[in-house]
N, C-alpha and C positions, 0 to 999 in steps of 0.2 A: 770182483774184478771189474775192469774198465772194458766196454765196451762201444762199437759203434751197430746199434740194432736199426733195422729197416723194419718199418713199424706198416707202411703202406706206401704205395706210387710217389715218389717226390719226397719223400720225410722220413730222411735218417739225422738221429740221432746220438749222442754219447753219453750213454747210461751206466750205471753199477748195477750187474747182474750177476750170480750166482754162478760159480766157477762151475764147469764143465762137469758131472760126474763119469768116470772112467768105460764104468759099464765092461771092464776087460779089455780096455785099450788101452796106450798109452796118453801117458797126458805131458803135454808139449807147452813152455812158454816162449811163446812167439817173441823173436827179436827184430824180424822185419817182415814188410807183407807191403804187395805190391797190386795199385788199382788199375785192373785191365777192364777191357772191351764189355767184357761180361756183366760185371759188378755196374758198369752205366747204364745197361740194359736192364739190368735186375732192377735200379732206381728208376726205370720207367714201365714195369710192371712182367717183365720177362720173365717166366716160369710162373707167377705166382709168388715168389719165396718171400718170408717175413722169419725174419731173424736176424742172426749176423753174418752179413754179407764177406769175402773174401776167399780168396783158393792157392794163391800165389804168397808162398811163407818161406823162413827158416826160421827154426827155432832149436831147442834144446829140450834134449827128454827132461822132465822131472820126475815123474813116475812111473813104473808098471806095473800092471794087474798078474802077470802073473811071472810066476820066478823064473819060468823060461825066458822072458821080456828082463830080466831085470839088466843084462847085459849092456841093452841100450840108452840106460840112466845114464844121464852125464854128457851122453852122444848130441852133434851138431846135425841137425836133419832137415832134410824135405820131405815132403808124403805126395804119395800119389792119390788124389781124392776120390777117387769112388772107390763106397764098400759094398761089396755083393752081400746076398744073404747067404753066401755058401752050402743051398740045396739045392738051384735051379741047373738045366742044361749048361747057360750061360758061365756061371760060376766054374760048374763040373770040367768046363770046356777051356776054363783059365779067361776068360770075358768076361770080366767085372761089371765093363765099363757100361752094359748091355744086359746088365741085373732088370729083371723089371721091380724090382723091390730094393735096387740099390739106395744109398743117399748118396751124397754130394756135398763135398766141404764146401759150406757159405754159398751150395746152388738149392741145393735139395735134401731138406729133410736134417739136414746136421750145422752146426753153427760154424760160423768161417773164423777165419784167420783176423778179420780186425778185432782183435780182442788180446787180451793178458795170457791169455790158454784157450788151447782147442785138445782134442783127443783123437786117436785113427788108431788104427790097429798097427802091432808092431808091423807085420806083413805089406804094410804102405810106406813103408818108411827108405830112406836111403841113407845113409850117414854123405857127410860132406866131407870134402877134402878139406886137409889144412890148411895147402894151399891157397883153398876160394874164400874171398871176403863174402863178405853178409851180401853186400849189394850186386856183388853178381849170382851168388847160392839162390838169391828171392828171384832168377829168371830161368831157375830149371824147369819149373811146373810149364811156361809158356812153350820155352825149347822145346821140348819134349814134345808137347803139340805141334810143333814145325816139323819134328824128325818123323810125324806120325805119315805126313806126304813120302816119304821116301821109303815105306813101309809098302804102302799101298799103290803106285806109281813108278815102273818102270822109269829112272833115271837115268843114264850115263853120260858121258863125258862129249856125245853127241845131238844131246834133247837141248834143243831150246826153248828157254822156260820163261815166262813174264812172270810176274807180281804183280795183282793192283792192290795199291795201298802204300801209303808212306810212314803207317802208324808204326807203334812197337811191335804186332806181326805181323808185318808187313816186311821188314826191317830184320826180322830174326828167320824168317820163312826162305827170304834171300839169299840171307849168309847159311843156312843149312843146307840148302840147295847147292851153292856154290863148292860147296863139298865136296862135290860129287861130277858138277858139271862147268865148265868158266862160262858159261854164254846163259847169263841172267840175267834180263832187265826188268827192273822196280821202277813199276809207272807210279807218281804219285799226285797230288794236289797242292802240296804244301814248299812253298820256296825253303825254309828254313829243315824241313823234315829232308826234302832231297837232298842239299847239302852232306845235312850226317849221312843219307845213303851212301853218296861221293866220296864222305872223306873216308867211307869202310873199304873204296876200293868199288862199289858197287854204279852201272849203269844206268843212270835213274833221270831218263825223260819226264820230264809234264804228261798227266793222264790221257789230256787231248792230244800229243804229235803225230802226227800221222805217222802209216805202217804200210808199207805197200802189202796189197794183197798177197803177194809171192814171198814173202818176209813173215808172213805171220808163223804162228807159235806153237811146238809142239805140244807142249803144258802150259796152261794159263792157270793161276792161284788168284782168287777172288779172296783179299782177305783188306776189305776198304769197310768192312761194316756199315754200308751203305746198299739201300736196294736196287740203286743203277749201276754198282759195281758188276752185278751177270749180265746187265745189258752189254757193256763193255766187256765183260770176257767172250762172252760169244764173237764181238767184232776181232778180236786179234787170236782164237786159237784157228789155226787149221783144220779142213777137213780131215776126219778120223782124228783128231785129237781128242785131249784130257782134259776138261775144266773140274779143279777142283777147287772146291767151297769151303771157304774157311770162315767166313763170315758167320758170328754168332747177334743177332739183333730183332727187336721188339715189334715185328711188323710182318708185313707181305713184300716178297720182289718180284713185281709185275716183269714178264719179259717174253716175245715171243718164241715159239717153241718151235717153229717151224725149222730155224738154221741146227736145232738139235738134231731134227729127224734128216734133213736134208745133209746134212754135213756128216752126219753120222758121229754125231758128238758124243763120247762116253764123259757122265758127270760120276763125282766121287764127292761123298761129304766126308769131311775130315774132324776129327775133334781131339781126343786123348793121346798122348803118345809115350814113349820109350824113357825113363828117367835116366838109365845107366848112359845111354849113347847121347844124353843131352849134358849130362854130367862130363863126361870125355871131352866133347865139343866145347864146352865153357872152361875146364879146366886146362885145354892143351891151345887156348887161345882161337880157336877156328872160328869161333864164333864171341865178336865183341860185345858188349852190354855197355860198356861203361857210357861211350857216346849216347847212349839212350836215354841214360839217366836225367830228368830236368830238374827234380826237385826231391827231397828227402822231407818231409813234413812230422810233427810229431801228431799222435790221434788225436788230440782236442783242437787240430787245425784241419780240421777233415773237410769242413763247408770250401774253402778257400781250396783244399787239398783235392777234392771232386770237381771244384772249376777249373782249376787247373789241367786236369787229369782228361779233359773235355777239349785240349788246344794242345795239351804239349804230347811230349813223345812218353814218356815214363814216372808216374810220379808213385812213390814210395814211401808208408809208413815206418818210421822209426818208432818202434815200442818204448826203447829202452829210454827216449825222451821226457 
């Protein structure tokens, strides 16, 4: 099968490699699969990983390991990516995602989604509506990570909440939020990225406009994947507020720690989230994608397709190319 392997720091590739064996999973051919935040991080050495990079897919069962699985043959899917070893506490306790023995589709330990097939246990899986196109079904896996803030974060229809960041979650973190509460503004960097925030409906200043002190923010979301995005959320949450961290990236963020203890800042890192309630969100239109989308590329355009992916808002592999 066709793949794209990350061989070392800077140097991916598109190789023929050996289709996936099952192992008691199913096995999945990937129809679309989407390059986020992560996957540019992983190309600058983030976790270590060598393999094939990607986390954000749909595809279609083609096989199961076992006859209880065989149901999901034929099925249009998403997976949720991390597999526990199903002995530890974690596992016991339904936290997968906190296995210390877990993998990671295309992060850790298991091969991703840029590829002709991957494999996940049925138990990872969600069937997609009929409703949903390919191109919005390849934005559950990130959704899902947006909805994971509202899991953990007291929200309602009183909390005023920023964003920093104008990327693709930045952008999905917004409108999940908006959900729940109308008073959310998306700070961002990017002329052309605010716009789309604009045209969702959403309030989206330039990163720098000032804030009066008395204005600042119940919830500040750090998802700029930049190390002076926590400089900046500390300047706009409130004392006794929530800075959460969304930001996943290849480095250190320097920042003083004093306005945490002084302000009595509670911080929350955020990562995996909810597929059902991201699935509902994309399907009953609350939350847009399509504006995101900048490019559709096929995998043998993937060089061109990761610089891209580095400036625009959403760029997405087409398999079936």
């Amino acid at each position: 099968m066709k793949a794209l392997v990350l061989n070392h720091p800077g140097s991916i590739t598109l190789q023929d490699v050996r289709a996936p064996e099952p192992n008691g999973d199913c096995r999945i051919r990937v129809r679309m699969a989407g390059i986020c935040g992560t996957d540019l991080e992983l190309l600058e050495g983030y976790a270590g990983f060598r393999g094939i990079p990607g986390h954000e897919f749909v595809g279609v069962v083609e096989t199961a390991s076992s006859p209880d699985d065989t149901p999901w043959v034929g099925r249009r899917v998403v997976g949720e990516i991390n597999i526990g070893c199903g002995r530890c506490e974690w596992c016991a306790a339904g936290v997968k995602e906190h296995c210390l023995n877990r993998t990671v589709v295309g992060i850790r330990g298991r091969g991703g989604a840029f590829a002709d097939l991957l494999c996940l246990p049925a138990a990872n899986l969600h069937e997609v509506p009929g409703s949903m196109d390919d191109e919005t079904a390849v934005f559950v896996e990130p959704t899902a990570a947006a909805c994971r803030i509202l899991e953990q974060v007291a929200i309602d229809d009183r909390t005023h909440v920023a964003v920093l960041g104008d990327g693709r979650m930045g952008l999905l973190v917004a409108q999940v939020i908006r959900t729940v509460t109308p008073d959310v503004t998306l700070f961002g960097r990017h002329a052309h990225k605010l716009e789309i925030a604009r045209a969702l409906g959403l309030t989206a200043p330039p990163t720098d406009a000032p804030v009066p002190g008395t204005a600042r923010f119940d919830v500040v979301v750090d998802a700029t994947g930049r190390a002076e995005g926590m400089r900046r959320a500390l300047e706009l949450v409130r004392p006794r507020g929530t800075l959460v961290m969304k930001s996943t990236f290849h480095g250190e963020a320097t920042m003083a720690s004093w306005p945490v203890v002084v302000n009595e800042v509670t911080l929350v890192g955020s990562r995996c989230g909810p597929f059902r309630r991201a699935i509902q969100l994309l399907e009953s239109g609350a939350v847009s994608v399509r504006p995101l989308v900048s490019r559709v590329a096929a995998l043998h355009e993937y060089e061109s397709a990761f610089a891209d992916a580095r400036v625009a808002v959403k760029v997405l592999f087409d398999l079936g190319r």
